[in-house]
C-alpha positions in Angstrom: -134.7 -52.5 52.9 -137.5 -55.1 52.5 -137.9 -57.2 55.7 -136.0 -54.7 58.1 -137.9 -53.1 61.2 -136.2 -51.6 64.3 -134.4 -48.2 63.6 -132.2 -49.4 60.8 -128.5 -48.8 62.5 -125.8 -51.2 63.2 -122.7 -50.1 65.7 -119.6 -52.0 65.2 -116.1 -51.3 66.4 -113.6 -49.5 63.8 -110.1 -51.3 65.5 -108.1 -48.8 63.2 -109.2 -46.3 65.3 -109.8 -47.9 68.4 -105.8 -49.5 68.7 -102.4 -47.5 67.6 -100.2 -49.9 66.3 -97.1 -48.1 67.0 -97.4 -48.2 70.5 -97.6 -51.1 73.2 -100.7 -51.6 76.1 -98.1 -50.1 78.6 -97.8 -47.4 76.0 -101.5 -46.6 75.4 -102.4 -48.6 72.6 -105.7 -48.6 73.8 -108.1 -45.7 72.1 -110.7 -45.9 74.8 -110.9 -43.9 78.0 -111.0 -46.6 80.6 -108.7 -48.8 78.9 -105.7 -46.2 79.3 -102.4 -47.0 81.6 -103.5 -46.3 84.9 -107.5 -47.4 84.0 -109.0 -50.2 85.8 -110.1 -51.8 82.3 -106.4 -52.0 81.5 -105.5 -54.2 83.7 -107.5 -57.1 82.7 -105.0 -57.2 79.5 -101.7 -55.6 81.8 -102.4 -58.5 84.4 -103.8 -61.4 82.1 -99.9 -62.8 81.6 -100.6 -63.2 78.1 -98.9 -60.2 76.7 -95.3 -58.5 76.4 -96.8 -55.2 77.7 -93.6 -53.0 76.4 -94.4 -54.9 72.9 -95.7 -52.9 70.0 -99.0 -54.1 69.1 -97.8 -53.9 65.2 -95.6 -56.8 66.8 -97.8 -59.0 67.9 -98.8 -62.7 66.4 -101.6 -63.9 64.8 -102.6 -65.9 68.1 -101.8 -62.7 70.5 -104.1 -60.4 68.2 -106.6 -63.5 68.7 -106.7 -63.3 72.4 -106.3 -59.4 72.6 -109.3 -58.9 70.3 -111.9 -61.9 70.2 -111.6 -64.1 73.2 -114.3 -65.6 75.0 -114.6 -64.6 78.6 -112.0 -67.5 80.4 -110.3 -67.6 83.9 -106.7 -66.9 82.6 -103.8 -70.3 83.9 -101.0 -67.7 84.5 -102.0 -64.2 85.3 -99.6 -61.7 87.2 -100.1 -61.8 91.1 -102.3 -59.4 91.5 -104.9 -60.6 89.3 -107.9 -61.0 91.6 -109.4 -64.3 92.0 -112.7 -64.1 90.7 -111.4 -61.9 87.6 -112.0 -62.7 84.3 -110.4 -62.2 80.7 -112.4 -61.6 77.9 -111.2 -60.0 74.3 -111.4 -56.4 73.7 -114.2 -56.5 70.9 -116.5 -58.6 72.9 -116.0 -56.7 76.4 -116.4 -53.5 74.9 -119.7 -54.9 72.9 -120.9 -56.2 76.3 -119.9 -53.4 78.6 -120.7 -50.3 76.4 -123.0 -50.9 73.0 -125.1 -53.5 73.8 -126.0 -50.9 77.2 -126.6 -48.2 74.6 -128.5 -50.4 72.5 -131.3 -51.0 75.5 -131.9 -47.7 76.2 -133.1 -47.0 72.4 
């Protein structure tokens, strides 16, 4: 294409295959390694106090998918008890963006 340079690729996520919306985050709903029950990721979702965990993601509200998937990174007002001080939330798209294709990106 006229005016392109660089190697011509984009990487975006595909959420269709990335979430199952039959099941719940206690449930695996979660497509990626790290983000499955018993995964540290997890837990920054399990923990946040945002989310039914048991509830099936095909359940959830416009305003939960909001704050599952796009979020900005925020200091959460009620998280569970063990929620560590200094942790974060972010949204699924951008913390996997940051933490994964964004690194792959700067090693092309």
């Amino acid at each position: 294409m006229p005016g392109m340079r660089g190697l011509g690729f984009v990487q975006t996520l595909d959420i269709t295959r990335l979430l199952d919306m039959e099941k719940s985050l206690n449930e695996g709903a979660i497509a990626f390694p790290t983000f499955q029950p018993g995964g540290w990721r997890l837990t920054r979702y399990t923990l946040s106090g945002y989310f039914d965990n048991d509830k099936k993601l095909k359940n959830y509200s416009k305003s939960e998918w909001e704050m599952l998937l796009n979020a900005a990174e925020h200091k959460p007002r009620h998280p569970d008890k063990q929620w560590g001080k200094t942790v974060k939330y972010e949204g699924l798209i951008p913390r996997i963006e940051k933490a994964f294709l964004k690194k792959i990106r700067r090693r092309i």
